[in-house]
C-alpha positions, 0 to 999 in steps of 0.5 A: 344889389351889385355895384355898390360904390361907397368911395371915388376913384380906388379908394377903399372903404370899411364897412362897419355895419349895416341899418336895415330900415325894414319892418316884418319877419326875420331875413338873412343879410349877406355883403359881398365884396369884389374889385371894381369894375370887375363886379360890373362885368361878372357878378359871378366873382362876388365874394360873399361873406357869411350870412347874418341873420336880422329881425327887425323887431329886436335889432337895429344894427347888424354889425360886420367889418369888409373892405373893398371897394365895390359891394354888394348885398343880398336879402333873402327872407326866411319864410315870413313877410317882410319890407325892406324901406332902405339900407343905411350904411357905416362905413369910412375911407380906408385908403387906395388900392 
């Protein structure tokens, strides 16, 4: 999902870690982060950070620390099954661009 706004206007935001709220087989998380609205337009210019892996049965939380202002999030699973019910998100206002 592109387009993640998680401030108003240009305020920047800190995301301190990820809640899948999921069931099944483990699956990859990657955050991407670009400057609104830029990722509206092309989303070809997100800047995706590292992919970190989650299995639902063990973790609950990934952790991680991205500012930007516009986000994005990318699941991809790993060969088994798995669902995906929502995203909870960590995160504070950091302060404008």
């Amino acid at each position: 999902r592109f387009g993640i706004r998680l401030s108003e206007n240009n305020d920047l935001a800190v995301v301190r870690g990820l809640y899948p709220e999921m069931e099944g087989d483990e699956v990859s998380f990657e955050i991407g982060l670009t400057w609104y609205p830029s990722q509206d337009k092309n989303p070809g210019k997100v800047n995706w950070q590292p992919r970190r892996f989650f299995t639902p049965s063990e973790r609950r939380k990934i952790p991680l620390r991205v500012v930007g202002d516009t986000f994005a999030v990318r699941v991809r699973g790993l060969g088994g099954a798995w669902r995906l019910h929502a995203i909870g998100v960590d995160h504070e206002m950091a302060g404008r661009t």
